[in-house]
C-alpha positions in Angstrom: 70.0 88.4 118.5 70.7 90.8 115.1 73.9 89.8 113.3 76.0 93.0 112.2 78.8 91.5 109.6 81.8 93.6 109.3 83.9 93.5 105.7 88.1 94.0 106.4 90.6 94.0 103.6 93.2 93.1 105.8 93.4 89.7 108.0 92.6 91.5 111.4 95.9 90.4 113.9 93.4 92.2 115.4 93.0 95.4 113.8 93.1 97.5 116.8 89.8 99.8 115.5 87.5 97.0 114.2 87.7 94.8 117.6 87.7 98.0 119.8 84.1 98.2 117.6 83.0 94.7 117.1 83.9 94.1 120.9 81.7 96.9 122.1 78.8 95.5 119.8 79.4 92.1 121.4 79.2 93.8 125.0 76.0 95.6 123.9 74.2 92.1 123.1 75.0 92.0 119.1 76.3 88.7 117.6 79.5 90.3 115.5 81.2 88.0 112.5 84.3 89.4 110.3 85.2 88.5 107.0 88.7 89.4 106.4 91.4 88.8 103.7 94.4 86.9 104.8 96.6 87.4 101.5 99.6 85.2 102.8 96.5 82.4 104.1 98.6 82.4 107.8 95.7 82.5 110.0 93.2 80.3 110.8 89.8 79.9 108.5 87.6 80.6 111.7 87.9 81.7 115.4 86.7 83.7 118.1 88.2 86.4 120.0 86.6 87.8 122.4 83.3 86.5 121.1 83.6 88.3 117.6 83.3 85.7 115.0 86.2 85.3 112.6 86.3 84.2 108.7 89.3 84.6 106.7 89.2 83.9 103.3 92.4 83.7 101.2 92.8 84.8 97.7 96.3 85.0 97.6 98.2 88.4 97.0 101.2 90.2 98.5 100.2 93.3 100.9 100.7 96.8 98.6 98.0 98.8 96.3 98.1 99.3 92.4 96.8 97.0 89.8 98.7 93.7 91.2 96.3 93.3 93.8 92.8 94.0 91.3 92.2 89.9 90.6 92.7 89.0 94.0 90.4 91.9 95.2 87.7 90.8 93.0 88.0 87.1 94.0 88.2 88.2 97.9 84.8 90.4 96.7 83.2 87.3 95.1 83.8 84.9 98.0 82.5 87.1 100.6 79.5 88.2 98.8 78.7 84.3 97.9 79.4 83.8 101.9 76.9 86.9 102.9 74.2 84.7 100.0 74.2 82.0 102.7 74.6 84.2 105.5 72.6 87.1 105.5 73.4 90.1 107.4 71.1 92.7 109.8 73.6 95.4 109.1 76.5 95.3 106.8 79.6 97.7 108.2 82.0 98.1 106.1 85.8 99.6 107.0 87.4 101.4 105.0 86.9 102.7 101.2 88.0 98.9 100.3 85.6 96.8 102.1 83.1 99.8 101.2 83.4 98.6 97.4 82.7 94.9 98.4 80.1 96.0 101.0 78.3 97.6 98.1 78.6 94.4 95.3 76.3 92.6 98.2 74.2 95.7 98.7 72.9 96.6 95.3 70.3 93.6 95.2 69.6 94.4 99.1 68.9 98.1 99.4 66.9 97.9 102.6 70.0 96.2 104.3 71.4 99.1 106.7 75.1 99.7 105.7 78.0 101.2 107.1 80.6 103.2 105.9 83.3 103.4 108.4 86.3 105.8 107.0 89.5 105.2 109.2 91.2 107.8 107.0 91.3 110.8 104.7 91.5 108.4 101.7 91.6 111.2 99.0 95.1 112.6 100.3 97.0 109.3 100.3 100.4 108.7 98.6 101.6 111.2 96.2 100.0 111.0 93.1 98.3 113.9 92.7 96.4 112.3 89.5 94.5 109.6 90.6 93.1 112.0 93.7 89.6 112.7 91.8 88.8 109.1 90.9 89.3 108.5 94.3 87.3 111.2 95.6 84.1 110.0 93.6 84.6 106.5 94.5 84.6 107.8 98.3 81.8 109.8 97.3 79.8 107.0 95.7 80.5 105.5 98.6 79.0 107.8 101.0 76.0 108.0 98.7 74.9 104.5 98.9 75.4 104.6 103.1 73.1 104.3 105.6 75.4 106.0 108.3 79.2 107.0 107.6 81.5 106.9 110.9 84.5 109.3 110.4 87.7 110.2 112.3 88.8 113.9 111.5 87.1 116.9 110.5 88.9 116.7 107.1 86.8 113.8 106.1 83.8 116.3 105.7 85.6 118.7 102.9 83.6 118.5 99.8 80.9 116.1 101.4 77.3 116.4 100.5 75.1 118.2 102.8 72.8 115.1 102.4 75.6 113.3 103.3 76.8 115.2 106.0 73.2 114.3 108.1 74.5 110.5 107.6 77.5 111.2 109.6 78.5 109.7 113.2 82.0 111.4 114.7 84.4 108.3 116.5 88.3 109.5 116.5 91.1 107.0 116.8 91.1 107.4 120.4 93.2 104.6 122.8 91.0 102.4 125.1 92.2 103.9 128.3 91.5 100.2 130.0 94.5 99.0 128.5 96.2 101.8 131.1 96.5 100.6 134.7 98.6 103.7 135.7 100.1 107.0 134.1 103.5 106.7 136.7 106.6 106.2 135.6 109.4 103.8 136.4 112.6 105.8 137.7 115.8 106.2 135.5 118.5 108.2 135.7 118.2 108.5 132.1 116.2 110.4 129.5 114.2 107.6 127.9 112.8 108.4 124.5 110.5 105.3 123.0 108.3 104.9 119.8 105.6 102.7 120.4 103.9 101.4 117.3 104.3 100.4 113.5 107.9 100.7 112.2 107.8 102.1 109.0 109.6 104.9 108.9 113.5 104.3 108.8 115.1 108.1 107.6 113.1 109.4 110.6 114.2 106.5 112.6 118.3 106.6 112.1 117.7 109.9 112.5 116.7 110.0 116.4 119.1 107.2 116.9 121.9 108.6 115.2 121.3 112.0 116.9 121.3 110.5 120.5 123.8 108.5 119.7 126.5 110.7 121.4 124.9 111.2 124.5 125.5 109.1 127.6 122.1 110.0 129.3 119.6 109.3 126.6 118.0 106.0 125.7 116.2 105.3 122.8 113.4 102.3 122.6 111.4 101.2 119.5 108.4 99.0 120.1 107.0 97.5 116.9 107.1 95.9 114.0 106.7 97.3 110.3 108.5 97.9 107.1 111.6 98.9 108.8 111.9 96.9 111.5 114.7 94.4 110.0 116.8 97.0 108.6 117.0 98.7 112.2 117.6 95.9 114.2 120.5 94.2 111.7 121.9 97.7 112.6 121.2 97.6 116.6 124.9 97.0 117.1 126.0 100.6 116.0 123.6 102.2 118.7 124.7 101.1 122.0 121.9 103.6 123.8 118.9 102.0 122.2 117.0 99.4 121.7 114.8 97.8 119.0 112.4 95.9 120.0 110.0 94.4 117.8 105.7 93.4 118.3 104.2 93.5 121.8 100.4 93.1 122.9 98.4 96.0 123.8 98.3 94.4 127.2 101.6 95.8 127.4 101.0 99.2 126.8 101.2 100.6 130.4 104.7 99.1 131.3 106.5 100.4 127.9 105.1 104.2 128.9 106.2 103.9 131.9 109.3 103.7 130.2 109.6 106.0 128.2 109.7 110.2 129.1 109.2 111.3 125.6 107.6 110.0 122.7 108.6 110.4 119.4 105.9 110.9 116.3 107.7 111.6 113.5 106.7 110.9 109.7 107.6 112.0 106.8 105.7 115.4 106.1 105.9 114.9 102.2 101.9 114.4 102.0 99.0 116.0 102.8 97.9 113.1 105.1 101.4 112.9 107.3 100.8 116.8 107.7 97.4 115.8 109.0 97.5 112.7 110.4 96.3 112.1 114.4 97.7 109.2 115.3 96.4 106.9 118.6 100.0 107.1 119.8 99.5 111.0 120.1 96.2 110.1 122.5 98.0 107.3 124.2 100.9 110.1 125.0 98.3 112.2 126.5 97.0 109.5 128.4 99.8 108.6 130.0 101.2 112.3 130.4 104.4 110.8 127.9 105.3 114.6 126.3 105.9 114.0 122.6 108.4 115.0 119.9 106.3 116.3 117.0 106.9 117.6 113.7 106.3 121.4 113.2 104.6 121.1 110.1 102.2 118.6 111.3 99.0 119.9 112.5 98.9 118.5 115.5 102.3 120.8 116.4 99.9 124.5 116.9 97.8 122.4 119.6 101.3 121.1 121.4 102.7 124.5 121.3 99.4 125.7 122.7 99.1 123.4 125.6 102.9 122.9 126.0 102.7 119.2 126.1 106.1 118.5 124.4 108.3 119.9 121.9 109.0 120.7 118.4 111.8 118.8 116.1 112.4 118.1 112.4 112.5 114.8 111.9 114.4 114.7 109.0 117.2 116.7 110.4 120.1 115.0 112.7 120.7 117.9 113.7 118.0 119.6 115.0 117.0 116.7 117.0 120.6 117.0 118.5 119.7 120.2 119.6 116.5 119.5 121.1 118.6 116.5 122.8 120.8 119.2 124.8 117.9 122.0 125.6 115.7 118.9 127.1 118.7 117.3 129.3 120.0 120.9 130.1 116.3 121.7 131.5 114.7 119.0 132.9 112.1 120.9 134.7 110.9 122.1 131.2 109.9 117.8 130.3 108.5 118.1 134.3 105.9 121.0 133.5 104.9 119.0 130.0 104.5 116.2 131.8 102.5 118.2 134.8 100.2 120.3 132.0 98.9 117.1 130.3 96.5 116.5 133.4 93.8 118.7 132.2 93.7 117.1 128.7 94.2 113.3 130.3 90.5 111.9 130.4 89.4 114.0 126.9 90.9 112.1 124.4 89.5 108.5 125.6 87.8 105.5 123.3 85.5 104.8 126.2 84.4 109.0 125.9 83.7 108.4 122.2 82.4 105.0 121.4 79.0 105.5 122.2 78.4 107.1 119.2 77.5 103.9 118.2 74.4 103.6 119.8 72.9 105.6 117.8 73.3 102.9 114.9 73.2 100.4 117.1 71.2 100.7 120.6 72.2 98.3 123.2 70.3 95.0 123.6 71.6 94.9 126.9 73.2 96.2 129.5 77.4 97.0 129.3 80.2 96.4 131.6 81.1 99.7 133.4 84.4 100.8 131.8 87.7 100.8 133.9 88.7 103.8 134.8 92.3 105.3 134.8 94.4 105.0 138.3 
């Protein structure tokens, strides 16, 4: 059986992406081990979930970026390449531009090892500081240099790649595993139900849909998560009596909260390039379960909403304007109907189970997979 070792800079809860892949490798006959970091040294040393093999190793730091987390980075580098001296590897995969960078300390004295590059994001467009954007775009480039095969997410990822590069390059999106949705029906309420499902870290954009529904009877507000904001929302719950705050679920969950919830709302900040851009699986997860969204209209994803007329536009950052929306949507309810009715045609397209066998082509099955479930 051919080992594939995965390198993850955070302490995989799990992270949803890497066991959507390292459980797909498992089902295709691979044995699958993760070294992760576990700054705050809260979870176990080893496990098994799902028959992916865990280690966490601990050099202690507290979760941000900058130069406070450089030492413990190099010790969480130097454990897991002494770990990989005593474990060897058939194919390294690294995730992210992070666990790149320790991928590659193991992989300069074993250049026949196949490695992954597996970018999750658009790393060059992160944060605000415009300065430090060309270091980061040659460490990405180093990166993809050194790579066997480079997994990417968004079309974006390709500006100002090498054409030898570009050959190296295997296309799987941050789709949602449409397994973990028994049914795209929703629960009956009198009320319109408006829910964000995911990390909380956005409180302006937050208050702002809560304090906007606020004075209306007929609208209910759910927020399913946990993230930076969480606690400041939910000491606050009290001066909200339409909503809720909610706080971490299991993905096994994810079919009962949409069928809560008539809208979703995606909002972000659009002060950077990569909140103007982002995709994110909650989008995907909307269109599987035909949950119409709220959406930016500076985010790019707002020209294909307006196209298909799958949900609405609303500035986030404006009280106001989502009060408005508020009124038009309760004052034509056969407007959310027809959203809901045109996401049909766009239901099965945006799947993990469409998508993931893209990696076959790094790594061909040893045996033969479980038939996906399908949607009901």
């Amino acid at each position: 059986m051919k080992t594939v070792t995965m390198i993850l800079t955070n302490r995989f809860d799990p992270d949803v992406r890497v066991y959507k892949e390292a459980r797909y490798l498992v089902e295709s006959g691979y044995d699958v081990e993760i070294l992760c970091w576990d700054r705050l040294k809260e979870r176990p040393y080893a496990e098994v979930i799902d028959g992916i093999r865990i280690r966490r190793f601990s050099p202690r730091a507290v979760y941000g970026t900058g130069l406070k987390q450089a030492v413990p980075f190099v010790r969480f580098l130097k454990e897991v390449n002494d770990y990989l001296k005593r474990h060897t590897p058939d194919i390294l995969h690294a995730h992210d531009l992070d666990g790149m960078l320790v991928a590659l300390a193991y992989a300069k004295s074993h250049p026949e090892l196949p490695l992954v590059f597996d970018m999750h994001e658009m790393y060059e467009v992160q944060g605000k500081k415009q300065k430090i954007r060309p270091l980061v775009h040659l460490a990405v480039a180093h990166c993809q240099n050194k790579a066997h095969h480079i997994l990417y997410v968004h079309d974006m990822q390709k500006e100002g790649m090498s054409e030898a590069n570009k050959k190296k390059l295997l296309f799987l999106p941050n789709y949602p595993d449409a397994s973990n949705f028994q049914s795209d029906e929703k629960n009956q309420s009198p009320l319109l139900r408006i829910s964000y499902i995911g990390s909380v870290r956005h409180a302006v954009q937050m208050r702002n849909l809560l304090d906007a529904a606020k004075p209306f009877p007929g609208v209910f507000i759910a927020i399913h998560g946990f993230g930076t904001a969480h606690d400041e929302l939910a000491r606050d719950q009290k001066n909200w009596p339409n909503a809720l705050i909610g706080g971490p679920y299991h993905f096994s969950q994810s079919t009962e909260l949409y069928q809560q919830a008539d809208l979703m709302y995606l909002m972000y900040p659009m002060d950077t390039l990569q909140n103007r851009r982002a995709q994110p699986v909650k989008f995907f997860e909307s269109i599987i379960t035909r949950t119409p969204v709220l959406i930016h209209p500076e985010s790019q994803l707002a020209c294909f909403v307006l196209e298909k007329d799958i949900g609405y536009l609303v500035n986030g950052d404006d009280p106001e304007d989502i009060a408005r929306m508020l009124r038009h949507i309760l004052t034509h309810p056969e407007e959310l109907a027809q959203k809901r009715d045109n996401m049909k045609a766009l239901q099965h397209d945006f799947t993990w189970e469409r998508v993931v066998t893209a990696l076959d082509d790094i790594y061909p099955p040893l045996r033969q997979r479980p038939e996906p479930t399908p949607l009901r």
